[in-house]
VOLUM-992337 format. One record per atom (N, C-alpha, C, CB): z, x, y; residue in one letter. Coordinates in pm, whole numbers, plus 50000, padded with zeros to 5 digits. Last residue first. Glycine has a CB too. Layout:
N
ZXYA ...
END
This chain:
284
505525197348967X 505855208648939X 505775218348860X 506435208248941X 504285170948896X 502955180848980X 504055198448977X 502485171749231X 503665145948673X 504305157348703X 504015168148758X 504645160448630X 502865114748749X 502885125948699X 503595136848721X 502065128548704X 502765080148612X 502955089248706X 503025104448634X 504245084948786X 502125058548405X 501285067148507X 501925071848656X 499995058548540X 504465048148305X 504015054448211X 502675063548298X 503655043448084X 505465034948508X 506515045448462X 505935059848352X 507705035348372X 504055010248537X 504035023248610X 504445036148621X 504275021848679X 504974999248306X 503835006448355X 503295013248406X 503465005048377X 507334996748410X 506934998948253X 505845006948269X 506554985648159X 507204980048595X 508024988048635X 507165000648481X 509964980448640X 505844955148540X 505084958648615X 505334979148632X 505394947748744X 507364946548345X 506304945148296X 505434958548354X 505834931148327X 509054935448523X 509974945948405X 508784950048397X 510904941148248X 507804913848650X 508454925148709X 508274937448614X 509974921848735X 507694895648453X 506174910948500X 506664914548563X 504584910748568X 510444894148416X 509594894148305X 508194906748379X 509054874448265X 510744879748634X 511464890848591X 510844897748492X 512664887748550X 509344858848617X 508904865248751X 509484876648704X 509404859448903X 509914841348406X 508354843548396X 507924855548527X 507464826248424X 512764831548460X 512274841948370X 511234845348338X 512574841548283X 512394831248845X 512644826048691X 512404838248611X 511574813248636X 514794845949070X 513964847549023X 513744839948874X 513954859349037X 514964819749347X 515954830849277X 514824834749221X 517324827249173X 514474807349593X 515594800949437X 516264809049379X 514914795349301X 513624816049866X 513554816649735X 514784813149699X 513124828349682X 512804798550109X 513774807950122X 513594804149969X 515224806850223X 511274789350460X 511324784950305X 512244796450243X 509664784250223X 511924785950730X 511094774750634X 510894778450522X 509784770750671X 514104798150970X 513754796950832X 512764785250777X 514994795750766X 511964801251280X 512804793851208X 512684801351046X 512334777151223X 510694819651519X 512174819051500X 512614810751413X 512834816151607X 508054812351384X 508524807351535X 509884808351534X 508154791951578X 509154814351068X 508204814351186X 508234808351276X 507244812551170X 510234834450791X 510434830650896X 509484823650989X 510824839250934X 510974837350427X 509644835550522X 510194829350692X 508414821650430X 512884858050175X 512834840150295X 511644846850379X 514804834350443X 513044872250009X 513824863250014X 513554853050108X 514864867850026X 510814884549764X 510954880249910X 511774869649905X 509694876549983X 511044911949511X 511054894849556X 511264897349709X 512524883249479X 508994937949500X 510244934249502X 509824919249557X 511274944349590X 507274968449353X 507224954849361X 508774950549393X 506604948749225X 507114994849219X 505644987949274X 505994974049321X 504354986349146X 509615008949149X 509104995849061X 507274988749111X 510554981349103X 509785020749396X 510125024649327X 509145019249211X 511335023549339X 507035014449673X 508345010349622X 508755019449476X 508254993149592X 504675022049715X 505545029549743X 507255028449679X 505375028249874X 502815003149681X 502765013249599X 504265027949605X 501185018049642X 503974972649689X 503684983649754X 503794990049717X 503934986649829X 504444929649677X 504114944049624X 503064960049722X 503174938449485X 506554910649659X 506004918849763X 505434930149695X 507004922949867X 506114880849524X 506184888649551X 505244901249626X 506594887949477X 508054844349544X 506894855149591X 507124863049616X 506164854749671X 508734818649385X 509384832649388X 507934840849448X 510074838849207X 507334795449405X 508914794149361X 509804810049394X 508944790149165X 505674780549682X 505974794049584X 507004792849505X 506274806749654X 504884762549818X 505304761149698X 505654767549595X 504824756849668X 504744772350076X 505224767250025X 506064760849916X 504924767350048X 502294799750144X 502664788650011X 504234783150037X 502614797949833X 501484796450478X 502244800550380X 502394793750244X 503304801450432X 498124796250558X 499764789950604X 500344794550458X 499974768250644X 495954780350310X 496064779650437X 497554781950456X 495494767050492X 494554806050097X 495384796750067X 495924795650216X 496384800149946X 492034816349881X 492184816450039X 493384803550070X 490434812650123X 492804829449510X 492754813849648X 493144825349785X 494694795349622X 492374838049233X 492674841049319X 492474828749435X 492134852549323X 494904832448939X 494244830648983X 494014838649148X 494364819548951X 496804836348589X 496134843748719X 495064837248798X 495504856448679X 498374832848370X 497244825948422X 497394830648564X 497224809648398X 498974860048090X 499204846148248X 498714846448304X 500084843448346X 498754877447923X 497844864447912X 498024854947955X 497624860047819X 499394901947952X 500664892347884X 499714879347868X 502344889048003X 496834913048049X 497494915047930X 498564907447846X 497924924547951X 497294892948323X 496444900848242X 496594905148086X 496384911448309X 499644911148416X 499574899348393X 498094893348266X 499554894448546X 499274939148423X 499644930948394X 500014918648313X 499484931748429X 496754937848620X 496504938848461X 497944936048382X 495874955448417X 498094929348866X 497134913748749X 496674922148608X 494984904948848X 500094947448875X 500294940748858X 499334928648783X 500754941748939X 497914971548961X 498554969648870X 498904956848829X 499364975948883X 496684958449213X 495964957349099X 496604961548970X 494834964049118X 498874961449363X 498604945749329X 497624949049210X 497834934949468X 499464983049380X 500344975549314X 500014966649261X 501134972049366X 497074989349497X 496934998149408X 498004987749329X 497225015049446X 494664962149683X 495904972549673X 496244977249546X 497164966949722X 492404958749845X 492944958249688X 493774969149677X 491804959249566X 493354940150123X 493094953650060X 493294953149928X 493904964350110X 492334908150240X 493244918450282X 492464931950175X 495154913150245X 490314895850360X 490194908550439X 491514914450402X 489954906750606X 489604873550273X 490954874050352X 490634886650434X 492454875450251X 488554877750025X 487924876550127X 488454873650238X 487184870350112X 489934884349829X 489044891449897X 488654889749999X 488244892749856X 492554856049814X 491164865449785X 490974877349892X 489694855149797X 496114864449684X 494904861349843X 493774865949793X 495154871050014X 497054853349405X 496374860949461X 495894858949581X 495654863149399X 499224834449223X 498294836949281X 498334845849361X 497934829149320X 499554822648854X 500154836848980X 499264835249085X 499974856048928X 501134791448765X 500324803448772X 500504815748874X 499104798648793X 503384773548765X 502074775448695X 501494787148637X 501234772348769X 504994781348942X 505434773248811X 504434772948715X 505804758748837X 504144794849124X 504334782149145X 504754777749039X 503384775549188X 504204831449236X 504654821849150X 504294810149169X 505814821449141X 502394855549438X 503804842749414X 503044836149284X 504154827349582X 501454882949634X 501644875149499X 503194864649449X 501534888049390X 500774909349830X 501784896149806X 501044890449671X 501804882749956X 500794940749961X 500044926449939X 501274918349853X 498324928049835X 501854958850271X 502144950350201X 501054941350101X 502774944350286X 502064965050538X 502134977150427X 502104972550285X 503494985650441X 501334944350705X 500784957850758X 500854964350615X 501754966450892X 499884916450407X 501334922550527X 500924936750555X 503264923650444X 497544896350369X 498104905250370X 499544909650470X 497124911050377X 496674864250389X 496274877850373X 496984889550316X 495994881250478X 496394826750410X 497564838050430X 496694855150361X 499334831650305X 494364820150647X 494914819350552X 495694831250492X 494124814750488X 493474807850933X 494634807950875X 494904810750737X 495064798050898X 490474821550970X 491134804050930X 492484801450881X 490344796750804X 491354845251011X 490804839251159X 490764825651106X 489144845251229X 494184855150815X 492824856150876X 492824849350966X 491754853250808X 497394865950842X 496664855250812X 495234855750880X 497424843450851X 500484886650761X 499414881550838X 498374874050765X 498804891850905X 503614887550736X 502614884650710X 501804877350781X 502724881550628X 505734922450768X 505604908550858X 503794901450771X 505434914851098X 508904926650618X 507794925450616X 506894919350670X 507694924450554X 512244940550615X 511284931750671X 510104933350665X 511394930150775X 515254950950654X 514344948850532X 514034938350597X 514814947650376X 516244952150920X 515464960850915X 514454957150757X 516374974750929X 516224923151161X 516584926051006X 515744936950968X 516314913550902X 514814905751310X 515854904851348X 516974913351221X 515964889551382X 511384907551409X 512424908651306X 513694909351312X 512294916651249X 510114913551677X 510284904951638X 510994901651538X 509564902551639X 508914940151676X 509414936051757X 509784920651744X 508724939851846X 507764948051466X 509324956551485X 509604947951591X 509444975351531X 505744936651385X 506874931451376X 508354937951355X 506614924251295X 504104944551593X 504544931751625X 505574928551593X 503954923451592X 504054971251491X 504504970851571X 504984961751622X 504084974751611X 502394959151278X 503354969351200X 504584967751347X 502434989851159X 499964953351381X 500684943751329X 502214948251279X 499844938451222X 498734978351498X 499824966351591X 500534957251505X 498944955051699X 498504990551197X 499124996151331X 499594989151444X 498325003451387X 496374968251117X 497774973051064X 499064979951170X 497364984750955X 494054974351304X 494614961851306X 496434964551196X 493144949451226X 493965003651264X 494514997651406X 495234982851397X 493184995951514X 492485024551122X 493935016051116X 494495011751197X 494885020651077X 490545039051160X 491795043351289X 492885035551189X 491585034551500X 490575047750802X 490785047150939X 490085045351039X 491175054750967X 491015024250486X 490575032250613X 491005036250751X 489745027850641X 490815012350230X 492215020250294X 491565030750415X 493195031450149X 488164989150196X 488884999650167X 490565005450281X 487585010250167X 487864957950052X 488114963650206X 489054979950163X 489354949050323X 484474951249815X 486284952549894X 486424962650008X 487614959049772X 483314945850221X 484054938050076X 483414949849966X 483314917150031X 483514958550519X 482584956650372X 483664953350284X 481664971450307X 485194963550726X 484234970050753X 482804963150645X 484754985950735X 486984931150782X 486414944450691X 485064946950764X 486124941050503X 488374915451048X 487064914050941X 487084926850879X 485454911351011X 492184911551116X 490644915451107X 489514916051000X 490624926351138X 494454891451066X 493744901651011X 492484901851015X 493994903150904X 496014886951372X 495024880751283X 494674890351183X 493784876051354X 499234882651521X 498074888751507X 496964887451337X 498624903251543X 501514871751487X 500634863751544X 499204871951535X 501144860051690X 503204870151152X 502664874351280X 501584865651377X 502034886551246X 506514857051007X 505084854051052X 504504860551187X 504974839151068X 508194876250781X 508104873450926X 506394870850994X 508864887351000X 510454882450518X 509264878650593X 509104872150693X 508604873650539X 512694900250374X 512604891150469X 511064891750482X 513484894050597X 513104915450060X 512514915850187X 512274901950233X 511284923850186X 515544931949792X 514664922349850X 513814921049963X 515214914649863X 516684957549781X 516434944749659X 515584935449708X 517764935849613X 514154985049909X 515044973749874X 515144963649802X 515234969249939X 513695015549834X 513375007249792X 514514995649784X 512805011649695X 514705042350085X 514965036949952X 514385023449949X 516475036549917X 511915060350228X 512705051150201X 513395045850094X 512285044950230X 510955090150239X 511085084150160X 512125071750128X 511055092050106X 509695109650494X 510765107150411X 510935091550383X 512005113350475X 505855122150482X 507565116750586X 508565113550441X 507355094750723X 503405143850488X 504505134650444X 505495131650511X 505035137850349X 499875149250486X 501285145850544X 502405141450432X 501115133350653X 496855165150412X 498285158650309X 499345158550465X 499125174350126X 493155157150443X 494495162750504X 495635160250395X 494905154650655X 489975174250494X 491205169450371X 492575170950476X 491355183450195X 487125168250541X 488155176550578X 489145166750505X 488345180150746X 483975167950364X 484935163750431X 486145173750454X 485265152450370X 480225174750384X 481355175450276X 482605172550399X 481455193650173X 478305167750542X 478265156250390X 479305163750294X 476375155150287X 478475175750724X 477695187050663X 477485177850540X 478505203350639X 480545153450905X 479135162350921X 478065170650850X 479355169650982X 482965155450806X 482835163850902X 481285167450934X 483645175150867X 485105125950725X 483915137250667X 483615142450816X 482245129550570X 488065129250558X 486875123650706X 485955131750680X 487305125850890X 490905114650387X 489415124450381X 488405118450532X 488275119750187X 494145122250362X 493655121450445X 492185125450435X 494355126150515X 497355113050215X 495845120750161X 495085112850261X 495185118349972X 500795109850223X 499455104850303X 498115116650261X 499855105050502X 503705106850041X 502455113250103X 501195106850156X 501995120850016X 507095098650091X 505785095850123X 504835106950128X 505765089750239X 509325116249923X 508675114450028X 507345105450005X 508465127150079X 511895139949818X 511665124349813X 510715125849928X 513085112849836X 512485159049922X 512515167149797X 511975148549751X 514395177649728X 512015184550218X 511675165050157X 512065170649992X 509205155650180X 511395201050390X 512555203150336X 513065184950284X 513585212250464X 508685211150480X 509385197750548X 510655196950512X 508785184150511X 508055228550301X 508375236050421X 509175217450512X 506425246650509X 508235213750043X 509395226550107X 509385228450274X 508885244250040X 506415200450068X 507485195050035X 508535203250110X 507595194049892X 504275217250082X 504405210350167X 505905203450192X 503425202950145X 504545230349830X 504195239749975X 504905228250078X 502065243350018X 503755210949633X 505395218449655X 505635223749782X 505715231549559X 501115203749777X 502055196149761X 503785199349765X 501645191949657X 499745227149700X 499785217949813X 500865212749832X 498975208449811X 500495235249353X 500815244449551X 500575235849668X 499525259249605X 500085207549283X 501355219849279X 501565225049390X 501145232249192X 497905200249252X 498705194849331X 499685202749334X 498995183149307X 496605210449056X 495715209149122X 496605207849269X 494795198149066X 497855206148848X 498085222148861X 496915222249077X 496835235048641X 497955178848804X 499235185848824X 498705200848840X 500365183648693X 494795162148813X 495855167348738X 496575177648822X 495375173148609X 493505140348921X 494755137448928X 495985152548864X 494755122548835X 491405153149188X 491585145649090X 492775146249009X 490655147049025X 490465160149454X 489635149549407X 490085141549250X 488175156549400X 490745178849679X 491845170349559X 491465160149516X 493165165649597X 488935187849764X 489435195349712X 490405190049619X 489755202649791X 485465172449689X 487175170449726X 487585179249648X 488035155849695X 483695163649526X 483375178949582X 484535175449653X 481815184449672X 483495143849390X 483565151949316X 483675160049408X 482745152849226X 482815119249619X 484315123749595X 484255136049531X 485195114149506X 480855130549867X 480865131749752X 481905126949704X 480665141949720X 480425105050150X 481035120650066X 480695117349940X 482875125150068X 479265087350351X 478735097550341X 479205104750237X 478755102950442X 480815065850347X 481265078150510X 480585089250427X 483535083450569X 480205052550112X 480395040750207X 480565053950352X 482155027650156X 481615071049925X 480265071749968X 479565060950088X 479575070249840X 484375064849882X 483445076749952X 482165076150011X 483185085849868X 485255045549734X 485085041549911X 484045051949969X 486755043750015X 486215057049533X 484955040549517X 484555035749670X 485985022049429X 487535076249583X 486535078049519X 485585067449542X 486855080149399X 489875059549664X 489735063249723X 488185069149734X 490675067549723X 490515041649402X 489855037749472X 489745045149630X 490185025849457X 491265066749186X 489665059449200X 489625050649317X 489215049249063X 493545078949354X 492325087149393X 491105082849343X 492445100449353X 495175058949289X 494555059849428X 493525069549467X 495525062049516X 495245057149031X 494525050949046X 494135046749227X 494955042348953X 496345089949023X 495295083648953X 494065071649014X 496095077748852X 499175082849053X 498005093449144X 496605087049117X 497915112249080X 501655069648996X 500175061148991X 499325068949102X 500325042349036X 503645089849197X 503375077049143X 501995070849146X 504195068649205X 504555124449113X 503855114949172X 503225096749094X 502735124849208X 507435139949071X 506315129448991X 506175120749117X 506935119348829X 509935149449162X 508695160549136X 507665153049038X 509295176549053X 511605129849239X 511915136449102X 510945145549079X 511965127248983X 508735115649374X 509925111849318X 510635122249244X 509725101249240X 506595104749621X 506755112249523X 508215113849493X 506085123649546X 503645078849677X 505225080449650X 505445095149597X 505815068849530X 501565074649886X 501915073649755X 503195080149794X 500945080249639X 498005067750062X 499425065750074X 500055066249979X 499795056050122X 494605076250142X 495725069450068X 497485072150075X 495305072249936X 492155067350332X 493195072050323X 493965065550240X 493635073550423X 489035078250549X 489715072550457X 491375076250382X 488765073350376X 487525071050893X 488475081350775X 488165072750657X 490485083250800X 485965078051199X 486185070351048X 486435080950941X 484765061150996X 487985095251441X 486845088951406X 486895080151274X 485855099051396X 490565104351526X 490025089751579X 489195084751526X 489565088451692X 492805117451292X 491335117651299X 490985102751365X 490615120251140X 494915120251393X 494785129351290X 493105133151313X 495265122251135X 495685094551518X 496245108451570X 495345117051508X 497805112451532X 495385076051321X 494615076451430X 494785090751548X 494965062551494X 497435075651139X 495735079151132X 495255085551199X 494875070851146X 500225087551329X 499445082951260X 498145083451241X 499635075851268X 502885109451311X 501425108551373X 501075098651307X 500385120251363X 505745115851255X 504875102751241X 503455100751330X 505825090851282X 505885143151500X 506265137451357X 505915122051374X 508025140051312X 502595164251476X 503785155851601X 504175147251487X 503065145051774X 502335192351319X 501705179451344X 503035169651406X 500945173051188X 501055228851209X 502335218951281X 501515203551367X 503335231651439X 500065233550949X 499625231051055X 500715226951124X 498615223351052X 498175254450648X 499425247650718X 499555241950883X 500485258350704X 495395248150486X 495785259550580X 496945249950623X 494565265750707X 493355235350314X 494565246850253X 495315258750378X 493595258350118X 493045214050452X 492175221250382X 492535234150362X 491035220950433X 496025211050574X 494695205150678X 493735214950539X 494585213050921X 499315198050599X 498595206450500X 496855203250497X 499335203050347X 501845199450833X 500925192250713X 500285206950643X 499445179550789X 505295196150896X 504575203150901X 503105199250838X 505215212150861X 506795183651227X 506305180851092X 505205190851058X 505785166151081X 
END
């Protein structure tokens, strides 16, 4: 694999992760690129920006500190090509190096297709405490990194997501994943304080919602909802930012398995897709 280390090319062991790159404390974002358009750049480089200074950096003094297309071109096409990706994941990599300015990385791997749906699979591993509320996109990335691994080992189904739950059981986050369900009511949210991540989808999604003027709430909610009627998976990576979950597993059993989707879930779906359609960019 090839990367792209502060404008110099590098050969890098394929799927390195974080923790390969840089053991020490990072920061990091993750995004889609499509058709030569990057997805919702923007709003990963503010909350990548809103973390900086928490490891010392400037964001303004990043070499890729900001969204427009001439900025990303040569990195990026460079990179594309020499991996021979024309679809891919990118990974933006900042650590600071000491002087109070940082080292920059870009990876990419290849670009899953986005499935209709996803299995869920209860982990046993806990989601760890944050460094600081909100919980930024940081490195080693460890507690994600076993949980990611738990549930390769345990899934019986490659579309799979595994969800994890704080130190009082309450439901959190998934390794690549935040969530949002339905009840008939309202939308809910894992708080903050779960330790999971304000994720870029998810914060699309409550503006959203948000805007259409549905009732949104957030809850530390014990153990799986139950009562979800339709819960969704949302990841910046996906095509749409978002897909239904078809069934929740645990201890080897089915316990709950969606209806289908109502017309209040399709709806911010469409909502969600729209939107996102309208912030992405064009880096060729």
């Amino acid at each position: 694999m090839i990367g792209w280390r502060q404008g110099e090319w590098v050969t890098l062991p394929a799927g390195a992760e974080v923790a390969a790159l840089v053991p020490g404390p990072s920061l990091f974002e993750t995004f889609a690129v499509r058709a030569g358009r990057i997805a919702c750049l923007a709003d990963h480089l503010d909350r990548l920006a809103a973390a900086c200074p928490r490891l010392g950096l400037d964001p303004a003094r990043l070499m890729l500190a900001t969204a427009a297309a001439p900025v990303w071109s040569a990195p990026l096409g460079g990179l594309l090509g020499r991996n021979a990706l024309t679809e891919a994941i990118v990974r933006l990599l900042v650590a600071p190096r000491g002087d109070g300015l940082a080292t920059e990385w870009l990876t990419v791997r290849p670009l899953p297709p986005t499935p209709s749906a996803l299995d869920l699979y209860a982990l046993s591993l806990c989601r760890d405490a944050p460094e600081w509320l909100p919980r930024p996109k940081s490195g080693p990335w460890r507690n994600s990194s076993e949980a990611w691994r738990e549930l390769r080992g345990i899934a019986d189904r490659p579309e799979a997501e595994g969800v994890q739950f704080d130190a009082r059981g309450c439901l959190s986050e998934g390794p690549r994943s935040s969530f949002a369900w339905w009840d008939g009511a309202s939308w809910n949210f894992p708080a903050v304080e779960t330790g999971r991540l304000p994720g870029t989808a998810m914060a699309q999604f409550r503006s959203v919602l948000a805007q259409a003027g549905r009732p949104v709430r957030d809850v530390s909610w014990p153990g799986f909802p139950m009562n979800a009627e339709s819960l969704v998976v949302l990841r910046s990576t996906f095509a749409d930012g978002a897909v239904l979950a078809r069934s929740y597993h645990a201890e080897g059993r089915l316990i709950w398995q969606s209806a289908g989707a109502p017309t209040e879930v399709t709806r911010a779906l469409a909502g969600l897709a729209a939107w996102r359609d309208q912030r992405c960019i064009s880096f060729a």
